[in-house]
Backbone bond lengths (Angstrom), bond angles and torsions (degrees), N, CA, C in turn:
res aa  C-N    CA-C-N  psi(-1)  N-CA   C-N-CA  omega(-1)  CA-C   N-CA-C  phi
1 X - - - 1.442 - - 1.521 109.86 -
2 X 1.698 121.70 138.31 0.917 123.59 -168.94 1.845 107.02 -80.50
3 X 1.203 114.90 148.75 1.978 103.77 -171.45 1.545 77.93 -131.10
4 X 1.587 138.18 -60.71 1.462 109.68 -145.26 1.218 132.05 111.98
5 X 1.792 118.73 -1.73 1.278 116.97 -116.84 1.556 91.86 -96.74
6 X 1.600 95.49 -18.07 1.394 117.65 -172.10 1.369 124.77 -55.63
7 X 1.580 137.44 160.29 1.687 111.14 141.13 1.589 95.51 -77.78
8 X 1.382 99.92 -173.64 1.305 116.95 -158.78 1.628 105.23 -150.99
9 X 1.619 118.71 148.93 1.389 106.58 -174.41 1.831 99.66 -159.26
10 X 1.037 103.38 92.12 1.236 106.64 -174.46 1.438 122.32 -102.68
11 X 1.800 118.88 130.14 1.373 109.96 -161.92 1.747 96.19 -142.56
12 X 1.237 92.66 125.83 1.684 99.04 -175.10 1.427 126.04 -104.80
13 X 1.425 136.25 78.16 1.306 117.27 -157.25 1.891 106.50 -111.31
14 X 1.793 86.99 158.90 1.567 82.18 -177.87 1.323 111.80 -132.50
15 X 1.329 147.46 141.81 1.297 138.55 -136.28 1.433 117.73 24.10
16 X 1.605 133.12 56.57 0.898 119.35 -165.65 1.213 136.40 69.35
17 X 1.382 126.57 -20.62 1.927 124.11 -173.91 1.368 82.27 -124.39
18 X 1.452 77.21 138.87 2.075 110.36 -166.48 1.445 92.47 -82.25
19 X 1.419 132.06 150.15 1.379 157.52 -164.78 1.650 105.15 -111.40
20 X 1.372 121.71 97.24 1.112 124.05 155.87 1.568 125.36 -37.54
21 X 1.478 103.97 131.46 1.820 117.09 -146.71 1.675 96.66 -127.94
22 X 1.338 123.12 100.49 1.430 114.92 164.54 1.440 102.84 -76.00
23 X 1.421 112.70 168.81 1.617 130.69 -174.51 1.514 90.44 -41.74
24 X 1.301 94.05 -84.18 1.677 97.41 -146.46 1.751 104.05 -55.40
25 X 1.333 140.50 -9.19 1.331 120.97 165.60 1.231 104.59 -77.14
26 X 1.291 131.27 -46.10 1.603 140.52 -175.38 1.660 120.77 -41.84
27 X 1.975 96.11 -38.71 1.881 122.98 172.48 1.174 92.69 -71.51
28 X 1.931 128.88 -56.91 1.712 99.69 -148.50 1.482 98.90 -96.84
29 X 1.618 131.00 19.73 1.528 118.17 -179.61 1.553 87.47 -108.22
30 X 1.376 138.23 -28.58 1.433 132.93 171.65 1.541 114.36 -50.85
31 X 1.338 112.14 -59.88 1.359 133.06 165.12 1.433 122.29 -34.94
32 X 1.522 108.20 -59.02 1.914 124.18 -176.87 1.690 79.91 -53.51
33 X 1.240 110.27 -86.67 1.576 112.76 -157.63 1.549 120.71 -41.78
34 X 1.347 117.02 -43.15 1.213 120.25 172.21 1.792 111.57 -60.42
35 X 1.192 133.37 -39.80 0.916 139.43 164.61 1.734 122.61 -52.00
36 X 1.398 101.97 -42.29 1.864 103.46 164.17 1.242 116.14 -91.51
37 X 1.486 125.21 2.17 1.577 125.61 169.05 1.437 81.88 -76.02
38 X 1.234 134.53 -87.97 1.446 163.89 -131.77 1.536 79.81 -47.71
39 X 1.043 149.50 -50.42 1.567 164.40 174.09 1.319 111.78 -23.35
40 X 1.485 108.48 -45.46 1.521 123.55 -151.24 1.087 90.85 -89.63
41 X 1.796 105.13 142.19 1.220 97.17 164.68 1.802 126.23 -105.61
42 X 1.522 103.69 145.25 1.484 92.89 -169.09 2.001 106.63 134.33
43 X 1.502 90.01 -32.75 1.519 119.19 -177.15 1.385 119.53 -87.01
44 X 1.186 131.56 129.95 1.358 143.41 -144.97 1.757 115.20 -158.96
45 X 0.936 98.48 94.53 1.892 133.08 -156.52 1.596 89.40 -39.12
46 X 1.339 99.72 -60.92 1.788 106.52 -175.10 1.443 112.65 -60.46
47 X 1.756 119.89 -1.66 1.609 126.69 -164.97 1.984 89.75 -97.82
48 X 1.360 117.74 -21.59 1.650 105.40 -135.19 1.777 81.78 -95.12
49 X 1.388 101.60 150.00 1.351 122.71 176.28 1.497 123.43 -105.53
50 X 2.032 99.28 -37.43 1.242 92.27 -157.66 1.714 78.26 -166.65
51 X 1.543 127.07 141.93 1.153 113.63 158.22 1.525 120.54 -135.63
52 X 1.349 125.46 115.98 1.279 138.41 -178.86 1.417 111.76 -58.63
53 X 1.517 135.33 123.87 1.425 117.30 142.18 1.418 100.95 -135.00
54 X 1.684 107.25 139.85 1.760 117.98 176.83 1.886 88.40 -116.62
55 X 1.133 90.36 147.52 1.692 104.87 159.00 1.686 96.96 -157.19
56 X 1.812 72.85 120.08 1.426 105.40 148.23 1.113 150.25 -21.38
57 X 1.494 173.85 151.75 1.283 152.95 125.25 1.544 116.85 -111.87
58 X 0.827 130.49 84.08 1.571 135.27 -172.29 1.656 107.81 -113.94
């Protein structure tokens, strides 16, 4: 179950230049992801440090 308990620091960049993040996008893109980690199995909310995702466009 997702709690929050964390701070949180979310940074979105695209070609390289980082995307300015008000709160509430910064809360519900922390949240989305934590919510599809929380999914996995094997994964353990109180285990996660840090979570990477890159996508591609080719």
């Amino acid at each position: 179950m997702i709690t929050m308990n964390k701070m949180n620091k979310v940074e979105i960049r695209v070609n390289d230049n980082q995307v300015p993040l008000n709160q509430y996008v910064t809360t519900l893109v922390s949240k989305l992801v934590l919510a599809i980690v929380d999914s996995l199995k094997g994964i353990e909310e109180e285990d996660i440090e840090n979570v990477n995702i890159t996508v591609n466009y080719i």
